[in-house]
C-alpha positions as CSV (number, residue, x, y, z in Angstrom):
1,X,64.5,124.0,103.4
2,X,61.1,122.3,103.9
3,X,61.3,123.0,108.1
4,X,57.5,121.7,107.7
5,X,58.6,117.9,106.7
6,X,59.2,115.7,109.4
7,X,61.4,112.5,108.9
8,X,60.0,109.0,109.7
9,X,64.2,108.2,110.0
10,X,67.4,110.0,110.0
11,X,70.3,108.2,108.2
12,X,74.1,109.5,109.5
13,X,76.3,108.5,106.3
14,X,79.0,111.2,107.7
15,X,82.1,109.9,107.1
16,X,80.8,107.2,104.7
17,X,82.1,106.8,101.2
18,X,80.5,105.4,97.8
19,X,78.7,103.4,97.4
20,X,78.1,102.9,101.7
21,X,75.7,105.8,101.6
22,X,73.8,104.7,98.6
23,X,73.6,101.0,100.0
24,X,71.8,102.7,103.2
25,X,70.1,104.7,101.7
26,X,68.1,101.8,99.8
27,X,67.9,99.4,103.0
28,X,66.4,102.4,105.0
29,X,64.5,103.6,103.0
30,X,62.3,100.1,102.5
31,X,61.5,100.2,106.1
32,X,60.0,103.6,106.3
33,X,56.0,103.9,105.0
34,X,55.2,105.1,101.8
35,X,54.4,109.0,102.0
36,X,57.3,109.2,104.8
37,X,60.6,110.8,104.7
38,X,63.7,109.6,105.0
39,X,66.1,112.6,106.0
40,X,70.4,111.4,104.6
41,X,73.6,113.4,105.8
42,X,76.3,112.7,103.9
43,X,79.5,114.1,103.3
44,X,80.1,112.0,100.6
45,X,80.8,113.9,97.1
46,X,79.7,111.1,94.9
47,X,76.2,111.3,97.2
48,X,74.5,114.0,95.1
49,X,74.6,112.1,92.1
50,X,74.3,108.7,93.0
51,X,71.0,109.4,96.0
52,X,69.0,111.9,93.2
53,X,69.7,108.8,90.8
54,X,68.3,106.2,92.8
55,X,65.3,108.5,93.7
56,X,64.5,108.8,90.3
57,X,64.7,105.5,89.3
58,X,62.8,103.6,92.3
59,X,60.3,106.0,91.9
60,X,60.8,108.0,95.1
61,X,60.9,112.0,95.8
62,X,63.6,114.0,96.3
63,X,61.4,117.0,98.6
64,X,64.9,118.6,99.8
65,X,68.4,118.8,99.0
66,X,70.5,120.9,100.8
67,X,74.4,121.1,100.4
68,X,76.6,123.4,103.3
69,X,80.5,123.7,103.0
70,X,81.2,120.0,104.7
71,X,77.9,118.4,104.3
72,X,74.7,117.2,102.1
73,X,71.5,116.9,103.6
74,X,68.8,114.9,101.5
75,X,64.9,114.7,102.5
76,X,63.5,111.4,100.5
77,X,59.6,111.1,100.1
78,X,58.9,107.1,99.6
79,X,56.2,106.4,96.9
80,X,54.2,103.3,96.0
């Protein structure tokens, strides 16, 4: 884990299921600076996939993914 990045925003998607966490993921993240981090816990299986996706492909960075028995925990760099 990157302890040294600190998260403009915290998104709580516990409990959330597809596509909710994706959908906050992409509203939250547009309010957050480019070159800040958006930190996304999720206990939602589909979330790996679907959040290192839609990194990718809006042009964002995935700096940290981490994954414990009941939850995910995703540290997204915005680009621009």
């Amino acid at each position: 884990m990157k302890e040294d990045v600190k998260p403009a925003r915290t998104l709580d998607c516990l409990g959330l299921y597809c596509p909710e966490p994706l959908f906050q993921t992409r509203e939250n993240i547009d309010q957050i600076k480019p070159g800040e981090i958006l930190e996304v816990i999720t206990d939602d299986p589909a979330a790996e996939e679907d959040l290192k996706r839609f990194a990718k492909r809006a042009g964002h960075e995935v700096v940290s993914y981490e994954k414990d028995d009941d939850h995910m925990r995703f540290l997204i760099k915005r680009n621009e």
